[in-house]
N, C-alpha and C positions, 0 to 999 in steps of 0.2 A: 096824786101826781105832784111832784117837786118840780116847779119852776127854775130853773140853773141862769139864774141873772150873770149879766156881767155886772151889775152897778156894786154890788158886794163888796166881788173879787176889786174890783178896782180903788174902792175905799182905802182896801188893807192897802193896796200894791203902791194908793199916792200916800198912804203917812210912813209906809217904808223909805220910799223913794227921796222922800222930801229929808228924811233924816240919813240916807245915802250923799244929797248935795251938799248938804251942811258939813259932814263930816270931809266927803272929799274934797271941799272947798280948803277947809282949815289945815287939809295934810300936804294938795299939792297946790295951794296959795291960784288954781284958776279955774276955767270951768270948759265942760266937754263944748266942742263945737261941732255942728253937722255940716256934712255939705250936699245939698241935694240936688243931681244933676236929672236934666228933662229936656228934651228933643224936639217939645211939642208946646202951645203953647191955649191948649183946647182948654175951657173953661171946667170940666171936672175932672182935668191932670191938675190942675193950676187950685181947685176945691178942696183935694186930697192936700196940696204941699201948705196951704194955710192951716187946714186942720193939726199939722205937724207941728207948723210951726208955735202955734194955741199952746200944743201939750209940752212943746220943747219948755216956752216960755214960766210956766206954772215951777218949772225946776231949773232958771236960771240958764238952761243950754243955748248956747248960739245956735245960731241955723241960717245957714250961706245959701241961699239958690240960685241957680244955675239955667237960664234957659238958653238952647244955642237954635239957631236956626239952620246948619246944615251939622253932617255929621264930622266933619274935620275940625269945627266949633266946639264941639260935646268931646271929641279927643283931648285938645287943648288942654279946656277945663280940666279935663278929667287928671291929665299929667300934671296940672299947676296943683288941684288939692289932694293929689295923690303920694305927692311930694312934701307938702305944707306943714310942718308939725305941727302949726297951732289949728289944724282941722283931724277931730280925733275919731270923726266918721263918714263914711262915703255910702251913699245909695242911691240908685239908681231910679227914675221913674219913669212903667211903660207908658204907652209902648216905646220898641227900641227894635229898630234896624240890626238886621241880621250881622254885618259889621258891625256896629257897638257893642251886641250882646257879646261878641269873645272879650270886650275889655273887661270882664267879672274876671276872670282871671289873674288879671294883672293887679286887681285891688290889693292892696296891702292887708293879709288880711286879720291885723290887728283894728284894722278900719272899719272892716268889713261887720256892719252892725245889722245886716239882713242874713249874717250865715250860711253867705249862697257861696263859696270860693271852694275851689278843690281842698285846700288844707284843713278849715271848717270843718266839711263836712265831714272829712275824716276824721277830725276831732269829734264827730258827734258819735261816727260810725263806731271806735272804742269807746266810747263814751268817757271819754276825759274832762277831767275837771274843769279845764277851761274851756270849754266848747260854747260857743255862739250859736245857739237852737232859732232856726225859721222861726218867726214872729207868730204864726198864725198856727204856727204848730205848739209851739210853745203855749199860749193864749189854751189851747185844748187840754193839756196837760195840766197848767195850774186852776182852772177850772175845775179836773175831776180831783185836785187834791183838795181844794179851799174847798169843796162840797163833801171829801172824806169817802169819795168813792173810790172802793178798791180795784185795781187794776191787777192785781195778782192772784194769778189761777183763774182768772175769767177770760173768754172766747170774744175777743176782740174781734171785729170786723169793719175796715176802713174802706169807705168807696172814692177811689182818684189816689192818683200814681206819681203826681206833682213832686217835683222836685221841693220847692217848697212848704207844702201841707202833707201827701202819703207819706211819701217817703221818711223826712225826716220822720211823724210823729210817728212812724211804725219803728222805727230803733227806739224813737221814747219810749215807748209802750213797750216794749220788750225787756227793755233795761229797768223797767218795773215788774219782768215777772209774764205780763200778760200772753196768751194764745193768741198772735197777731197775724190775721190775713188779709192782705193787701186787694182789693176787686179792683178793677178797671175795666174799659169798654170791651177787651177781646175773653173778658171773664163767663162763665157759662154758667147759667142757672143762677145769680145773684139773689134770689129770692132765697133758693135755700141757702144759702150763706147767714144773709142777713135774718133768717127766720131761726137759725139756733143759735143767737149771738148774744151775749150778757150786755157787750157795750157797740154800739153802732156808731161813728161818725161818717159823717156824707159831704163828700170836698168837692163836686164834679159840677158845679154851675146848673147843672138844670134843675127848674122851678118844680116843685113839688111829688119831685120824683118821688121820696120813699114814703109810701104807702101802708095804711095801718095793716093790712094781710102778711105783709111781708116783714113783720117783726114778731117777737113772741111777746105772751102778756109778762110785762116786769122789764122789760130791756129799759138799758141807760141809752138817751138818742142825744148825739153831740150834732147841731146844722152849722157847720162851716158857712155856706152856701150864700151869700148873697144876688136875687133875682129883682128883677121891677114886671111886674105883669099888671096892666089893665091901672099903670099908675101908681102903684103898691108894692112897697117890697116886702118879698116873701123869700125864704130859703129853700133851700133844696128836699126838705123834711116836709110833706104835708100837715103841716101841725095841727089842724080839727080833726082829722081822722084818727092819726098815732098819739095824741096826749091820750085818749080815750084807754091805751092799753100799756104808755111807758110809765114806766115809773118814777121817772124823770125826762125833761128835754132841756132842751134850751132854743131862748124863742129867736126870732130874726125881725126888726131889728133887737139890739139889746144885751144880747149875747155873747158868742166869740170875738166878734168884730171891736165888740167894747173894748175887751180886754188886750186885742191885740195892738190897740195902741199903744197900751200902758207897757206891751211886753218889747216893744220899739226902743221907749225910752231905757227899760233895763238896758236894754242890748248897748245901748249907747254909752250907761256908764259900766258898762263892762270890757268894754272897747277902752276906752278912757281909763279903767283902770289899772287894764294887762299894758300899754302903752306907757304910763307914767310909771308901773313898779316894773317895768325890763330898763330901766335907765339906769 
């Protein structure tokens, strides 16, 4: 069985990255700036936006945060960096009031460095050049290509419907070729799904769901899945059971999550680059 590390993938991703700042340093004389707006102001919202800021930092990127304490606060903000040219990226972090969540909409979305906005996702849907791919779908994708796994002509099967993880990565996956079927809760029979499938990933939050019965022996297992049980974080992939029969996985932590950081900061200078060459 092949271990599917993120620390690898992420190697190549920071000495790309890092010769990305240097060069668009020297072409558009500044550097990307983010702005991260939050509602809330709970000790592991506030966790995650320092972790951000860590990775921003390694590449030179500003990073503005934003915390409001009501929601006509969090509009504000949101119109002042919405507006801002020298802020080249806007995200959002949950949770968010059912009010705020329609301002995705409104983001610019040359800004929009999470690829959640109608126009984005259309971009992803034809799969155009420019398209801004979800973080953590993306994260899934350059994983199976930095490990040389093919996606083409193989029986894909993806558990969760997320605007952000199924969905996008299942047009990824397809735009490579792959037989992609989408499972979610009102799906019937998921076992046999996932029991004749070459590649599995599992996006649905519960801890230890996929079970080594319910894969075939040789499958590729992708765990999205981030759990904490009994203190411990584990994924959504029962990993002592199913390494016994994949042929590869990928472990939690260490994994996607690694990676999806690193695919954040892409998005950011790709935000930053469509932005500075439309001028």
């Amino acid at each position: 069985m092949t271990l599917l590390e993120g620390k690898q993938v992420v190697a190549k991703k920071e000495e790309e990255l890092l010769n990305i700042s240097k060069e668009y340093y020297e072409k558009y004389n500044k550097v990307p700036c983010l702005a991260i707006l939050s509602n809330n102001n709970d000790e592991a919202s506030q966790m995650y936006v320092k972790r951000i800021e860590k990775n921003c930092s390694k590449f030179g990127i500003n990073v503005r945060s934003y915390i409001s304490n009501t929601d006509d606060d969090f509009i504000n903000n949101f119109e002042k960096v919405n507006n801002d040219e020298m802020v080249t990226g806007i995200m959002f972090q949950e949770p968010l009031s059912k009010k705020l969540k329609t301002l995705v909409e409104k983001i610019d979305y040359r800004k929009d460095v999470e690829g959640i906005t109608t126009k984005n996702l259309g971009k992803l849907f034809l799969n155009k050049e420019e398209k801004i791919v979800p973080c953590t779908a993306k994260a899934v994708v350059d994983i199976l290509d930095y490990y040389g796994i093919v996606v083409e002509g193989k029986k894909v099967v993806i558990l969760g419907r997320s605007n952000i993880v199924g969905k996008p990565l299942a047009l990824e996956l397809i735009a490579k070729n792959g037989t992609v079927t989408l499972c979610h809760s009102k799906t019937s029979n998921v076992g046999n799904e996932t029991k004749n499938a070459d590649i599995v990933i599992v996006a649905i939050g519960k801890a230890n769901y996929l079970k080594a019965e319910n894969i075939k022996v040789g499958a590729i297992i992708i765990d999205v899945g981030i759990n904490v049980v009994d203190g411990k974080i584990c994924g959504d992939v029962d990993f002592e059971s199913v390494k016994s029969r994949a042929a590869a996985i990928t472990p939690v932590p260490g994994g996607v999550g690694v990676v999806t950081n690193y695919c954040l900061i892409e998005n950011i200078y790709k935000t930053f680059k469509l932005q500075n060459d439309k001028k």
